[in-house]
C-alpha positions as CSV (number, residue, x, y, z in Angstrom):
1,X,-124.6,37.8,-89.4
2,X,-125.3,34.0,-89.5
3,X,-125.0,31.4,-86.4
4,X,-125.8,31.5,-83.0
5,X,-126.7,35.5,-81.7
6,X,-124.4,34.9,-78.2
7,X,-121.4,32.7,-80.0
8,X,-121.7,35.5,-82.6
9,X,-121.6,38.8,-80.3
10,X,-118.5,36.9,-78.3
11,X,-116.7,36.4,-81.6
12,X,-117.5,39.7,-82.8
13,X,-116.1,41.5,-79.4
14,X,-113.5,39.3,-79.3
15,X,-111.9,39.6,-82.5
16,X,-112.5,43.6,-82.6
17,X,-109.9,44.5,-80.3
18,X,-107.3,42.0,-80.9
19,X,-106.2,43.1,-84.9
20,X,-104.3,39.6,-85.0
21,X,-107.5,37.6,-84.9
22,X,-109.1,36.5,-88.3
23,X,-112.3,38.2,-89.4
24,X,-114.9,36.0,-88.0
25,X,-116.2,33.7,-90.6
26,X,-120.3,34.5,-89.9
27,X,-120.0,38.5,-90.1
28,X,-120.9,40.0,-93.8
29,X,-121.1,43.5,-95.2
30,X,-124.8,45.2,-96.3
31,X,-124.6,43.1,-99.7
32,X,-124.7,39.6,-97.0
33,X,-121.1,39.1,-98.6
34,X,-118.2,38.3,-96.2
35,X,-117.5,41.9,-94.2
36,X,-113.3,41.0,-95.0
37,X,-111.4,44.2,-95.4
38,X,-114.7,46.1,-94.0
39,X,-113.9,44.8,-90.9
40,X,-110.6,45.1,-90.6
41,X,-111.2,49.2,-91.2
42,X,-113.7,49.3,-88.0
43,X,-111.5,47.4,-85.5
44,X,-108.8,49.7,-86.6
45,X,-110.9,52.6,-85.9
46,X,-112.3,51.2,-82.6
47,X,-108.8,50.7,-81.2
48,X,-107.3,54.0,-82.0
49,X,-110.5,55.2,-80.1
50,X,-109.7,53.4,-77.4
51,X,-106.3,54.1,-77.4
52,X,-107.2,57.8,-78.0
53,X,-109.3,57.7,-75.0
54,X,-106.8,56.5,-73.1
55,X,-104.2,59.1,-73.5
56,X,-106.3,61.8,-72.9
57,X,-106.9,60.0,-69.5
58,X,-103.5,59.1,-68.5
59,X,-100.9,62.0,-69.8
60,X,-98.2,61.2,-67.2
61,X,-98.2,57.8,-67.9
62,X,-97.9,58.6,-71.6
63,X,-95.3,61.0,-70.6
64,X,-93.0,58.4,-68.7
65,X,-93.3,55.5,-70.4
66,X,-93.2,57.5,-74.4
67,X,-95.7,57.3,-77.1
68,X,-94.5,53.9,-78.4
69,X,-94.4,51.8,-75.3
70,X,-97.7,53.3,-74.0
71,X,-99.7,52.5,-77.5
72,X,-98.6,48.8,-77.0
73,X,-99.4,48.7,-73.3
74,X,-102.8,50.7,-74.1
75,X,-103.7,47.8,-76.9
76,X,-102.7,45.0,-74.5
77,X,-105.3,47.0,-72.2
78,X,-107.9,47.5,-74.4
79,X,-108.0,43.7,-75.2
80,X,-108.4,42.5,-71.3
81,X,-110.5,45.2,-70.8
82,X,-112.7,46.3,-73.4
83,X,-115.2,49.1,-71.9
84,X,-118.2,48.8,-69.9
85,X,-119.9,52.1,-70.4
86,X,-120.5,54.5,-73.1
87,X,-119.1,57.0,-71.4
88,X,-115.2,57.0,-72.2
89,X,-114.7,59.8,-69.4
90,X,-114.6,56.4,-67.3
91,X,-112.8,54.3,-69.6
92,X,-109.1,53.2,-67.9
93,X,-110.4,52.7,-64.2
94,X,-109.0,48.7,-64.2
95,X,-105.4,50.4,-65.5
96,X,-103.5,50.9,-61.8
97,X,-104.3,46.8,-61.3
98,X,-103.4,46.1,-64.6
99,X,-100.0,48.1,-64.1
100,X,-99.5,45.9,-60.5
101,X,-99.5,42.7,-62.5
102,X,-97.5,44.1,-65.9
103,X,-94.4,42.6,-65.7
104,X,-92.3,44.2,-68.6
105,X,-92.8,47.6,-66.3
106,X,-92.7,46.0,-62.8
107,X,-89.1,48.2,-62.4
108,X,-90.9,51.0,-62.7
109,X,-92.8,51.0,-59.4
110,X,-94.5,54.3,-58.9
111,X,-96.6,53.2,-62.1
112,X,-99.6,52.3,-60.6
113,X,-100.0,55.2,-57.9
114,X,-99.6,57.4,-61.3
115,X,-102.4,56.1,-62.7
116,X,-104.3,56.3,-59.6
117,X,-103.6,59.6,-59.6
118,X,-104.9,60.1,-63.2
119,X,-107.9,58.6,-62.4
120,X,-108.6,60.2,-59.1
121,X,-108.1,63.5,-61.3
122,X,-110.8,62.9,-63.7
123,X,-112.9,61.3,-60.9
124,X,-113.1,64.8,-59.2
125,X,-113.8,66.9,-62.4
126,X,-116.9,65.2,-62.9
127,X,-117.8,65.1,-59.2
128,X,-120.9,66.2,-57.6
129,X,-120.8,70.4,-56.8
130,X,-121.3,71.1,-53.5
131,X,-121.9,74.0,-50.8
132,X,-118.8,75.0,-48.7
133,X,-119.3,75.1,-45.0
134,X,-119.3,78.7,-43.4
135,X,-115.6,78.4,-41.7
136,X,-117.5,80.2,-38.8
137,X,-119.2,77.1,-38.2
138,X,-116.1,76.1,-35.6
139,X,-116.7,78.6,-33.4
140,X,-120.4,78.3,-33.1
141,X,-119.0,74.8,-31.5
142,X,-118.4,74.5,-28.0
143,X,-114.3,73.4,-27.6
144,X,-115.5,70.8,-25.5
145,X,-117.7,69.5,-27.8
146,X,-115.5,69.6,-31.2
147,X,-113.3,66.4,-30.5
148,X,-116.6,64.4,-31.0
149,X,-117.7,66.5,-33.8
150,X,-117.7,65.2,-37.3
151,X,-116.8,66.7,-40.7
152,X,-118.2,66.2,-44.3
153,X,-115.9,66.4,-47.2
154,X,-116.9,67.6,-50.1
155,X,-117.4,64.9,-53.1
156,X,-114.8,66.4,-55.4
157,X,-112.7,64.7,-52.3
158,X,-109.9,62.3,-53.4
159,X,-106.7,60.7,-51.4
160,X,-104.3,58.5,-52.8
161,X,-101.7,57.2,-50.2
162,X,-98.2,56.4,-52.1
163,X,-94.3,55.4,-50.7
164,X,-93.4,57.5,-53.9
165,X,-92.8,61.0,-54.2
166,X,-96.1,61.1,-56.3
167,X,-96.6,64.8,-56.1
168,X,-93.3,65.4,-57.5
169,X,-93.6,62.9,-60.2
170,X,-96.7,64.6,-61.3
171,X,-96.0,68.1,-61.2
172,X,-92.1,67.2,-63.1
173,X,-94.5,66.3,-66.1
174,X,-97.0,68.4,-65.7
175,X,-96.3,71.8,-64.7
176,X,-93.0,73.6,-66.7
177,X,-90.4,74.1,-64.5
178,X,-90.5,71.7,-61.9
179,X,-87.5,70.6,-60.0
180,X,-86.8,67.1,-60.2
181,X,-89.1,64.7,-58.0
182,X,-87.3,64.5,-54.3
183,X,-87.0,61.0,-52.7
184,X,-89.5,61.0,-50.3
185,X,-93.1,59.7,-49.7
186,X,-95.8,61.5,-50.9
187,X,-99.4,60.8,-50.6
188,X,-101.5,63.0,-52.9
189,X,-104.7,64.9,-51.9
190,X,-107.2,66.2,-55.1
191,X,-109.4,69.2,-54.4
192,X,-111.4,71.1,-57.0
193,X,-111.6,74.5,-56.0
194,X,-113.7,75.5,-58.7
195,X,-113.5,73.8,-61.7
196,X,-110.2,72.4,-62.2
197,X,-108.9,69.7,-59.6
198,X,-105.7,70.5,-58.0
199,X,-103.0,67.8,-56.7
200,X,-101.5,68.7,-53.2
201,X,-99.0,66.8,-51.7
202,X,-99.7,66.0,-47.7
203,X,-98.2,63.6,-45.1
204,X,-98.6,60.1,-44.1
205,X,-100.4,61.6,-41.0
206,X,-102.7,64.2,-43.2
207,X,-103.7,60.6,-45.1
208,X,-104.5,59.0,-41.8
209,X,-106.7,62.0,-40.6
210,X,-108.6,62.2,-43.7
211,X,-109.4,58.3,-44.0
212,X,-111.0,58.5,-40.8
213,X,-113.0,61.5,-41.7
214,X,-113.9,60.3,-44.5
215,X,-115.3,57.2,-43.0
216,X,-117.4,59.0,-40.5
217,X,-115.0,59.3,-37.6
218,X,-115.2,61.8,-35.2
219,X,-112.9,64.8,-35.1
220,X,-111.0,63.5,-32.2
221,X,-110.5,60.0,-33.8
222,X,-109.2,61.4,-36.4
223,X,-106.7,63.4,-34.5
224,X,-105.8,60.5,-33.0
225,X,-105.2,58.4,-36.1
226,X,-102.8,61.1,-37.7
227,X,-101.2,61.2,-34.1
228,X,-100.3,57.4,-34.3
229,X,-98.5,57.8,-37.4
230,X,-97.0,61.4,-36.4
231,X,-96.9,61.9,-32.3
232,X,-96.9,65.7,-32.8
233,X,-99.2,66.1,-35.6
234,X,-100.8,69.6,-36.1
235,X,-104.1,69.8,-37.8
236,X,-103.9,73.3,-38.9
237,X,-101.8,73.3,-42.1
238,X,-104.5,70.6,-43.2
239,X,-107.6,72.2,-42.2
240,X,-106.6,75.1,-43.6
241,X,-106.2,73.4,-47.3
242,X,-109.7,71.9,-47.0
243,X,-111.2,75.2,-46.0
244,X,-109.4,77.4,-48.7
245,X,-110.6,75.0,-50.9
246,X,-114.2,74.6,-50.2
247,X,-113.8,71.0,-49.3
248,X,-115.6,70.9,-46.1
249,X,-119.6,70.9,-46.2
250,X,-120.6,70.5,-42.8
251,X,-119.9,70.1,-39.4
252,X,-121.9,68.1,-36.7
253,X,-122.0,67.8,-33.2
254,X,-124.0,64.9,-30.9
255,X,-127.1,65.9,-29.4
């Protein structure tokens, strides 16, 4: 390649993933002839990788939207976002903003939170293992003393509030045989049991209980988080997911 090395990496990158762009003028093959059709052959193959990648990472979106739309909105993607890490496991994580600003699919609202979803998925696959908590740890803790105790979630952890019935909408295209999504909110809790991470649908409250765990909070300001959005919240049905499915770690009292 001829010219200046930053002007020439920007036009390279640049032209590579929009396949309307001319070849740049400066990049040649081996022979130091003009690269032309040589060129043309590896943006091709670069995008379909991309594309590729990002099918594999966003099924239901794939799924709701159909194979054509979803390769145009994937190239559109690719070409505002080009990736940032070798690692194409990754690749996608700018697609729920992207969706929020898409016009052409700004009637489909429940979009973004899908691909939140998606995300949030893969996120917890290649999350960090961790110990469960012996569920006998509760009762080596004084009653009086558990409402300023805190709890560790596990890192396979993930919540994604949603006003759509985002359970539903995943399991419809996911899992054969689902009934038709229900109109009703659905925030969406991911836990990885083992290997595999599981979607679980849970209530505004359960969402409200879990941020403030999450964030360090106290047992009891927890409980009283989830009971501002749900007077007569019960814990149980909760804690009961989190322990089935190893997704506490520890529990800690003050001194």
């Amino acid at each position: 390649m001829t010219g200046h090395p930053s002007t020439t990496l920007s036009t390279f990158r640049s032209a590579l993933l929009d396949g309307a762009a001319p070849v740049p003028d400066n990049v040649q093959d081996g022979a130091g002839a003009p690269a032309g059709r040589r060129y043309d052959v590896y943006r091709n193959n670069v995008s379909v990788a991309l594309r590729d990648a990002l099918r594999a990472s966003f099924p239901v979106l794939v799924k709701l939207i159909g194979d054509q739309n979803f390769d145009m909105l994937a190239g559109l993607f690719l070409r505002s976002h080009p990736p940032s890490s070798p690692l194409m496991m990754f690749y996608g994580g700018q697609m729920p903003d992207f969706l929020d600003g898409f016009a052409p699919l700004a009637h489909i609202g429940y979009l973004p939170d899908v691909a939140r979803l998606e995300i949030a998925i893969r996120e917890s696959y290649h999350a960090a293992d961790s110990t469960a908590m012996n569920p006998g740890r509760f009762a080596e803790v004084p009653a009086e003393a558990l409402n300023d105790a805190t709890l560790l979630l596990a890192p396979h952890l993930r919540v994604i509030p949603s006003e759509w019935p985002l359970h539903d909408i995943w399991r419809f295209n996911m899992v054969s045989g689902a009934e038709k999504p229900r109109n009703i909110a659905q925030s969406v809790l991911i836990l990885r049991r083992e290997f595999d991470p599981e979607p679980h649908a849970i209530t505004a409250a359960d969402t409200a209980w879990l941020s403030i765990t999450a964030k360090g909070g106290s047992m009891g300001d927890a409980q009283d988080a989830a009971a501002a959005v749900s007077p007569d919240y019960d814990l149980g049905p909760l804690l009961t997911l989190l322990i089935q499915n190893n997704a506490l770690t520890d529990l800690t009292t003050k001194d």
